[in-house]
C-alpha positions as CSV (number, residue, x, y, z in Angstrom):
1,X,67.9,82.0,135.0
2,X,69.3,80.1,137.5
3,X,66.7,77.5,137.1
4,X,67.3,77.0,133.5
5,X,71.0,76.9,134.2
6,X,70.5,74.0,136.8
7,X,68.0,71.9,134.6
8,X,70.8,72.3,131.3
9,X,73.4,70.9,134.4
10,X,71.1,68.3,135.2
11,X,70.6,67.1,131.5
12,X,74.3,67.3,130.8
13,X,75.2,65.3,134.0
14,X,72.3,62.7,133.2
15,X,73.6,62.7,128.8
16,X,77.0,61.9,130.7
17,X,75.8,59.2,132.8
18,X,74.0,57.7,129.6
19,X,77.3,57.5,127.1
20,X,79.5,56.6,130.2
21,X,77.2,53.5,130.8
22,X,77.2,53.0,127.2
23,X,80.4,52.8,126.6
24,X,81.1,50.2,129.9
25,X,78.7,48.1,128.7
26,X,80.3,47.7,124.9
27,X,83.7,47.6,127.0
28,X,82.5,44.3,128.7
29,X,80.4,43.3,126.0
30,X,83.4,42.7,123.4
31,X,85.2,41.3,126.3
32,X,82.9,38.6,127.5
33,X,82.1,38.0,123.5
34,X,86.1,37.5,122.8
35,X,86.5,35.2,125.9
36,X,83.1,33.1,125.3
37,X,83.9,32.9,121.2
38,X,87.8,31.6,122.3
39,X,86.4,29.2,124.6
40,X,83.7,27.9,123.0
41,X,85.5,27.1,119.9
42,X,88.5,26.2,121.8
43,X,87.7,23.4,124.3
44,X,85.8,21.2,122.8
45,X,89.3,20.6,121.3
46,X,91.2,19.8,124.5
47,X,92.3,16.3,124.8
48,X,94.5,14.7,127.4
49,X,96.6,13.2,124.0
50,X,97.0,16.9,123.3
51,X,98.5,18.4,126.3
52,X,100.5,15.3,126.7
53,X,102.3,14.5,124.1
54,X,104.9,15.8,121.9
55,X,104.3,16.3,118.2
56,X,105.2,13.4,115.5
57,X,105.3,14.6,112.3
58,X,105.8,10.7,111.0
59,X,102.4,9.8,112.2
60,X,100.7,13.3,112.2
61,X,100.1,13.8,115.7
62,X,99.7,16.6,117.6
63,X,101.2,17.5,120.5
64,X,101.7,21.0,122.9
65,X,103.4,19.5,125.5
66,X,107.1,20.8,125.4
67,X,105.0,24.5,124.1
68,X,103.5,23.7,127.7
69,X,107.0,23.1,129.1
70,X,109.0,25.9,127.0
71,X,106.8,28.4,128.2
72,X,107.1,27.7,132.1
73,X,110.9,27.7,131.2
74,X,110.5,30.7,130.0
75,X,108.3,32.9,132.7
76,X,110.9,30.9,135.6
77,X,113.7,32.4,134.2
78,X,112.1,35.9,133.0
79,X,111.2,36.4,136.5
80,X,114.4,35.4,138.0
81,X,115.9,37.8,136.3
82,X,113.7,41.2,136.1
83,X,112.7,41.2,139.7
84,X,116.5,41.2,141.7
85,X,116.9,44.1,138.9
86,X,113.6,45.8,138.9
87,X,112.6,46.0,142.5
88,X,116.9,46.8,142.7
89,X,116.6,50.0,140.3
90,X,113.2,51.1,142.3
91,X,115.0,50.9,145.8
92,X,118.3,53.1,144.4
93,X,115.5,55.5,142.5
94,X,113.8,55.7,145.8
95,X,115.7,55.3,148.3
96,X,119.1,56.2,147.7
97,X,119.3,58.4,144.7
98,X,119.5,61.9,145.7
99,X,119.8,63.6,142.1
100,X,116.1,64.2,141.4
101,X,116.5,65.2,137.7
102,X,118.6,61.7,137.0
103,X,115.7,60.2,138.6
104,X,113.4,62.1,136.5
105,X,115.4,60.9,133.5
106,X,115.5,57.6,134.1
107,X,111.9,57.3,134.7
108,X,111.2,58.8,131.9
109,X,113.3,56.8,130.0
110,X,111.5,53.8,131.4
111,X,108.3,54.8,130.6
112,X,109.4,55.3,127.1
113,X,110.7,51.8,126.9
114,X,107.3,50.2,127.7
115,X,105.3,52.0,124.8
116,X,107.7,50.2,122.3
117,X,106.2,47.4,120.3
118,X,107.1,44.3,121.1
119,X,108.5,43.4,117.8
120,X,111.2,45.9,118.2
121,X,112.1,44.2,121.3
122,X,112.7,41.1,119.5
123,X,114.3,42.7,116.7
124,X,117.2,44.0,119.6
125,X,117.1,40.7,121.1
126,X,117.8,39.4,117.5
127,X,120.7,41.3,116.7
128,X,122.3,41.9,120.3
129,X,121.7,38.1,122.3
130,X,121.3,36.1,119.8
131,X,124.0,37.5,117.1
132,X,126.7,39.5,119.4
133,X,126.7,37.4,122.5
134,X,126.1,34.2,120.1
135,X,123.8,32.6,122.1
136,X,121.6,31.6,118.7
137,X,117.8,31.0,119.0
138,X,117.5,29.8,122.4
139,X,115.0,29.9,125.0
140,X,117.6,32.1,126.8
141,X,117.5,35.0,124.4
142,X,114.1,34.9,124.8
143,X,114.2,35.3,128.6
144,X,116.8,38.1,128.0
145,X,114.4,39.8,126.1
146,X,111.1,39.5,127.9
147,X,114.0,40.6,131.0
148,X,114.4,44.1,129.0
149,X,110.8,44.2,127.8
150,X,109.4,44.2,131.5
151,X,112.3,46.0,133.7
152,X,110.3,49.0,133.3
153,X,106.9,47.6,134.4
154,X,108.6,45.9,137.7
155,X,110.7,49.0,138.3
156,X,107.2,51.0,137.6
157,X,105.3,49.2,140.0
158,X,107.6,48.5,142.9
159,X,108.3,52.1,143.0
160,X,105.1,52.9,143.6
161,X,104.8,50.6,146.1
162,X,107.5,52.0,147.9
163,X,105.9,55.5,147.8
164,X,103.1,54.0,149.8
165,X,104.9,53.3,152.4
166,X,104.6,56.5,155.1
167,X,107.9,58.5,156.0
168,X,106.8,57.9,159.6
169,X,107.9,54.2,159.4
170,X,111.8,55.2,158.3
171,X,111.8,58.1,160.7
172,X,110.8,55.4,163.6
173,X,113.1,53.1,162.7
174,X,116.1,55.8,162.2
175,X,114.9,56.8,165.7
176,X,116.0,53.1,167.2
177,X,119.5,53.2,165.5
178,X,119.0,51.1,162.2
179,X,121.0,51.5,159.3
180,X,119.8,52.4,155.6
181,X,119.9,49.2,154.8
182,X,118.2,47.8,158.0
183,X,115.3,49.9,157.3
184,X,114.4,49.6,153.9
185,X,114.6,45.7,154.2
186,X,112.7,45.6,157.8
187,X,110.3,48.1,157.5
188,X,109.9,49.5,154.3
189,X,109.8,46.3,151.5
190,X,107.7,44.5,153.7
191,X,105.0,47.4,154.2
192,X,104.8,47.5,150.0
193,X,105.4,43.8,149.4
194,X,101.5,43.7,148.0
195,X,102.4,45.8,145.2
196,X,105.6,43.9,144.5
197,X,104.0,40.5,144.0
198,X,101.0,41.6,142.0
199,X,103.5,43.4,139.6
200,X,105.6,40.3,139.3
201,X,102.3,38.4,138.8
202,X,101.2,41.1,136.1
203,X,104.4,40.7,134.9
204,X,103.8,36.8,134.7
205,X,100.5,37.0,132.5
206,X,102.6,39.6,130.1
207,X,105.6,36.8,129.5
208,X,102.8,34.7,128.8
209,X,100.8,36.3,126.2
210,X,104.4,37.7,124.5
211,X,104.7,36.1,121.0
212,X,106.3,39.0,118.6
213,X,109.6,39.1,120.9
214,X,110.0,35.6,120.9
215,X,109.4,34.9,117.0
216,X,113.2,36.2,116.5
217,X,115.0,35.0,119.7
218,X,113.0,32.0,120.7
219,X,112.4,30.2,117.7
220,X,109.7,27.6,116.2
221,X,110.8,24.2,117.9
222,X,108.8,21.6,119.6
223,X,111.5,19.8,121.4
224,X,110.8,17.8,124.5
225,X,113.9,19.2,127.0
226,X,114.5,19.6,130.4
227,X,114.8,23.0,132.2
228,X,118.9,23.6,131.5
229,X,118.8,21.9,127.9
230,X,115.6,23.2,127.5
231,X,117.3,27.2,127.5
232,X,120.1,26.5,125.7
233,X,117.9,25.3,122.7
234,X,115.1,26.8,120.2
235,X,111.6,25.8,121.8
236,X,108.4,27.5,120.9
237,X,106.1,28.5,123.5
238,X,102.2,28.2,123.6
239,X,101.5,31.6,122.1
240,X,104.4,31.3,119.6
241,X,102.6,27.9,118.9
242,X,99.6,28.8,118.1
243,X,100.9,31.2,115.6
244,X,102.8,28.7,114.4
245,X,99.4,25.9,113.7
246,X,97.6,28.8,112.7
247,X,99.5,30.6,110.1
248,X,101.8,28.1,108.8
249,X,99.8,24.3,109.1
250,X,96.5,25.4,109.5
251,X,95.5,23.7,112.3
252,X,93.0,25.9,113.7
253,X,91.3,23.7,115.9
254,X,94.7,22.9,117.7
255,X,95.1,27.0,117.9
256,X,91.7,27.5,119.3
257,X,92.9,24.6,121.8
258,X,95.8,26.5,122.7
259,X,94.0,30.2,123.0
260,X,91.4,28.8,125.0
261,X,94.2,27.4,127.5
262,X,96.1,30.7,127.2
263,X,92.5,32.6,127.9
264,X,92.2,30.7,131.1
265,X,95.8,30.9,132.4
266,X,95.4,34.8,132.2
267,X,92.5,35.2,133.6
268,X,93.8,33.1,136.9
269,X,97.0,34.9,136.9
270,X,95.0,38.0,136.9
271,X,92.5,36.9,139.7
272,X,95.7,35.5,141.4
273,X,96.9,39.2,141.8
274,X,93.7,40.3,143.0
275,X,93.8,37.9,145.1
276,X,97.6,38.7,146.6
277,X,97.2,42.2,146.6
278,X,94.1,41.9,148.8
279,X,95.6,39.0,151.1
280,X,98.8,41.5,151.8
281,X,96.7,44.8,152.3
282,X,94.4,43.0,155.0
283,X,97.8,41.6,157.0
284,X,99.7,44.6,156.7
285,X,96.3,46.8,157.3
């Protein structure tokens, strides 16, 4: 009996082995197909003219350079904004918040607000910075809005970070006289600094790839502007763009252009937070 029961274990640990491996190797093998098919059929299309220029609509050019400009705009001042707050709200949570059932609450709530589609996002942003705070389709509401859409992934992340970090460390340093304050910026944000960076890096490649948000807040334009007049307008960023020469000019060659540069920023931003989160765990390892 005990031999038959061991062999049936055996089988069903081997079957499980079996569809486990199947199903990692269908994982990466609609991966690699997605990011070979966008390539392939993307950069062939690349030109210097392309990602230099502006488009001209009198001589039917093509041009993604202020999409290339509108969307750095855009991630600068996303990030400006959600990490003071997120990384903020995590400290209080963590640090100072002695209520554990308003801390419960409010991570629940958080976790809630990042399973909402992004188009509801950008329906709010719509309706609250764009029409009550009059600020139009700008560049601005669209950083407002990517701001609310990731608070809850920077808060998230930097919380757990801050969990990492061992009691022993504040005990110490509340042993040697520090303050609060003293502690949690000397001892504890450094010792989780890893995680904080490769969420704000995360965070980075998610601002990038956003388009449904920014179809009602940020607008359609190709204007060339700087950074300040550049906010204050409508400008269209790359993935906005290449909805826009997909869906509404049918210029599918410039849209494979632009996924295949999009595929390739992503994939360095997230081997850039591989990258950070190892270099910070070997120096403060």
């Amino acid at each position: 009996m005990d031999g038959r029961v061991s062999a049936k274990r055996r089988a069903y640990i081997c079957v499980m082995r079996v569809l486990m491996a199947v199903c990692a190797a269908l994982t990466c093998a609609l991966v690699l197909f997605m990011v070979c098919y966008v390539l392939i059929k993307g950069i062939p299309n690349i030109s210097w003219a392309l990602l230099s220029t502006k488009p001209s609509y009198l001589s039917g050019q093509i041009g993604i350079l202020p999409d290339i400009l509108n969307t750095v705009y855009i991630i600068i001042a996303s990030l400006v904004l959600v990490i003071p707050f997120g990384a903020g709200a995590a400290v209080y949570l963590t640090e100072y918040a002695k209520n554990k059932k308003v801390v419960a609450a409010i991570e629940y709530a958080a976790e809630t607000l990042s399973g909402i589609p992004s188009i509801i996002y950008g329906l709010v942003g719509m309706l609250v910075f764009c029409e009550f705070f009059n600020m139009k389709t700008s560049l601005l509401a669209g950083a407002l809005t990517l701001v609310v859409m990731n608070l809850p992934t920077i808060m998230r992340t930097t919380q757990e970070s801050l969990k990492t970090v061992p009691q022993s460390y504040r005990e110490g340093a509340f042993g040697l006289g520090a303050g609060k304050w003293r502690v949690i910026r000397t001892v504890v944000l450094p010792g989780c600094v890893d995680g904080i960076v490769t969420g704000c890096i995360l965070c980075s490649g998610r601002i990038l790839g956003e388009s449904a948000a920014l179809l009602f807040t940020a607008g359609f334009a190709h204007a060339l502007n700087g950074f300040i007049d550049g906010l204050g307008s409508a400008g269209a960023t790359l993935t906005v763009a290449l909805y826009v020469y997909a869906k509404e000019q049918g210029e599918f060659g410039v849209a494979f252009a632009i996924a295949a540069i999009l595929m390739v920023l992503t994939l360095g931003i997230n081997m850039l937070a591989v990258v950070v989160g190892k270099y910070f765990r070997k120096r403060n390892g």
